[in-house]
C-alpha positions in Angstrom: 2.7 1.6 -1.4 2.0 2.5 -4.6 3.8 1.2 -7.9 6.6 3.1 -9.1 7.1 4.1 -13.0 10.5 1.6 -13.2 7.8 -1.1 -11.4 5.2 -0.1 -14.5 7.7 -0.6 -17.0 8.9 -4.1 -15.4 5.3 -5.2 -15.6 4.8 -4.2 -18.8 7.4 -6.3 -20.1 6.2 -9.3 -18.7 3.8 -12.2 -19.8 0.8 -12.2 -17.2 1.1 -15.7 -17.1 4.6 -15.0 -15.7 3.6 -11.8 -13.3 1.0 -14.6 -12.2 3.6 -17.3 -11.3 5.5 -14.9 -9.4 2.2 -13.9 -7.4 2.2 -17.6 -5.9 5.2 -17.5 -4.6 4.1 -14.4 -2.8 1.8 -14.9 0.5 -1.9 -14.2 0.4 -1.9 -11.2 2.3 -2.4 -7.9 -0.1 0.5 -6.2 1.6 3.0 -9.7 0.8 6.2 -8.4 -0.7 6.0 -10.7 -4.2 9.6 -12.2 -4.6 11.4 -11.8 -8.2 9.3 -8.7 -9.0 11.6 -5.2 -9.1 13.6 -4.4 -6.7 11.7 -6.8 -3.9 9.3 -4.1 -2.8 6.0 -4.8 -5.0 3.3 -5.3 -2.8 0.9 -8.3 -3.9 -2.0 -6.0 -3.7 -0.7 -3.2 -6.3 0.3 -6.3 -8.6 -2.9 -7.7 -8.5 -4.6 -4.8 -9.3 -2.5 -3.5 -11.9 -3.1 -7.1 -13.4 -6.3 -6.8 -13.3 -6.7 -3.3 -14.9 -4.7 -4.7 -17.9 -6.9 -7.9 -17.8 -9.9 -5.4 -18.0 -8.2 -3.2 -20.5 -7.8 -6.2 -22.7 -11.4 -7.3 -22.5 -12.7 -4.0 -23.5 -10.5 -3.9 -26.2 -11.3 -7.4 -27.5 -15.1 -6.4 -27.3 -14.8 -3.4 -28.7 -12.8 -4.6 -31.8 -15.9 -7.3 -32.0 -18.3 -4.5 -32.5 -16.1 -3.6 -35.2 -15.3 -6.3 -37.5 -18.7 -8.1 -37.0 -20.2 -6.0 -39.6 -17.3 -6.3 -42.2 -17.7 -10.3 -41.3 -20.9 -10.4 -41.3 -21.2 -8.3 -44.9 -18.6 -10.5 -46.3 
């Protein structure tokens, strides 16, 4: 099961550190409904990945904003 836009937009509102505490109390298996997320029906596996993507997304940025700046630093 895949997440649903209302499930995006919860996600998206939340601190990863909190979408992560919520992912213990889930169990280990991928298909492990995670308790407190939605409307109890996110899947530990789709809220891994999707935290992962924006984990990813966020690295990318931060590297490509490096590329960036380092020559305005670095001609400062």
């Amino acid at each position: 099961m895949s997440l649903s836009e209302s499930d995006l937009a919860e996600l998206r509102q939340l601190h990863p550190k909190i979408i992560e505490a919520k992912l213990q109390k889930a169990g280990a298996n991928p298909g492990a409904v995670v308790p407190g997320l939605g409307n109890g029906m996110m899947l530990r596996g789709d809220v891994e990945a999707w935290l992962a993507q924006q984990y990813k997304r966020r690295s990318d940025m931060a590297e490509t904003a490096g590329r960036f700046l380092w020559p305005v630093a670095a001609a400062a």
